[in-house]
C-alpha positions in Angstrom: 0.0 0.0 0.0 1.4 3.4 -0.9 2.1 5.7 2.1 -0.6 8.6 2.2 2.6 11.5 2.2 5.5 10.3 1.0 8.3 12.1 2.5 10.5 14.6 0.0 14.1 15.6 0.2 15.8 17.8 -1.8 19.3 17.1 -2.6 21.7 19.7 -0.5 23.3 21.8 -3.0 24.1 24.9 -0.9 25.6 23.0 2.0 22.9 23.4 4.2 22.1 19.8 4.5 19.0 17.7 3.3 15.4 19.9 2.9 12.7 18.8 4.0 9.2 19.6 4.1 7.8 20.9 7.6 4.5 18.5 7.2 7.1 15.7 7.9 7.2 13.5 11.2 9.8 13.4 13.7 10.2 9.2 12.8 10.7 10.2 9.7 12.8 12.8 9.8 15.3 10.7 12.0 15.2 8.2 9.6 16.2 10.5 6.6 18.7 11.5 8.6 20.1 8.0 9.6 20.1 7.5 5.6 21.8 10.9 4.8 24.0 10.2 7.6 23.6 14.0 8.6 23.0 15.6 12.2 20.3 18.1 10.8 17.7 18.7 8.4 17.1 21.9 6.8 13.0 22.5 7.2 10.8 24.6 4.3 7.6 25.3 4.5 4.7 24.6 1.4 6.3 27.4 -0.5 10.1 26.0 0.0 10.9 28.5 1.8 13.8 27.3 4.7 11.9 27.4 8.3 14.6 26.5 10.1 16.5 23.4 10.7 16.2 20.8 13.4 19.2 18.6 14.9 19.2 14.9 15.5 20.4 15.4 19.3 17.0 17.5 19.2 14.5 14.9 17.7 16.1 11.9 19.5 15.4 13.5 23.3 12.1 14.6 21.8 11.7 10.6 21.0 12.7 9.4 24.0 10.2 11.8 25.9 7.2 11.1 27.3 5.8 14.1 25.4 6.2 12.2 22.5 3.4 10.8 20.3 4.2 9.0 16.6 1.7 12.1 15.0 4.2 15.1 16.2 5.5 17.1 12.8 8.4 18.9 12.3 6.7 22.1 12.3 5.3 21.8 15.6 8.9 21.3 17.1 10.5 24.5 15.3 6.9 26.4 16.3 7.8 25.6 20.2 4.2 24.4 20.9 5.4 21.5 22.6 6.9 21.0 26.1 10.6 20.4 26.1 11.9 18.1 27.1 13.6 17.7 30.1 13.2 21.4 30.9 11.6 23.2 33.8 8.8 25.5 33.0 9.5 28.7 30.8 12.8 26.8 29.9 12.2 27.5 26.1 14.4 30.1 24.6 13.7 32.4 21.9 11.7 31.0 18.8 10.9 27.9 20.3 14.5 27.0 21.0 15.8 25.1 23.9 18.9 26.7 25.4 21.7 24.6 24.9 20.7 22.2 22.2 22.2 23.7 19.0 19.8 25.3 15.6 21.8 25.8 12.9 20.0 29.0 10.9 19.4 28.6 6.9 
């Protein structure tokens, strides 16, 4: 059976590392980048336009949280609407980021 949304990458030509669509889930995206053998994905938006990037270190505590759920996209981890992990209340920095776990800017 086909999957329902396929994941897309788009080869890295700029050397930002792999794109990615924001739509895509955080299994996935740690799979793409066990298979790129990369520590971070460069995320777009419907337009292609770069939202960020997210770091393997990042989705792997996120997995291993209990705040985890198999339906969490990539968007709503660069948005910040999720708790982080492992941090004490208002322990989110500025966009969303967690202090101390790298984002690498497009």
């Amino acid at each position: 059976m086909p999957d329902p949304a396929p994941a897309t990458v788009v080869e890295d030509t700029d050397g930002q590392g792999p794109r990615v669509c924001d739509d895509m889930t955080v299994e996935v995206a740690l799979a793409v980048m066990a298979g790129a053998r990369v520590g971070y994905l460069t995320v777009c938006d419907g337009d292609d336009q770069s939202t960020g990037s997210i770091t393997l270190v990042r989705l792997a505590v996120l997995r291993d949280s209990s705040t985890y759920t198999d339906r969490i996209r990539l968007r709503d981890v660069l948005d910040g609407s999720l708790p982080s992990p492992g941090a004490r209340s208002g322990g989110v920095g500025g966009y969303g980021r967690v202090p101390g776990v790298p984002a690498l800017s497009c």
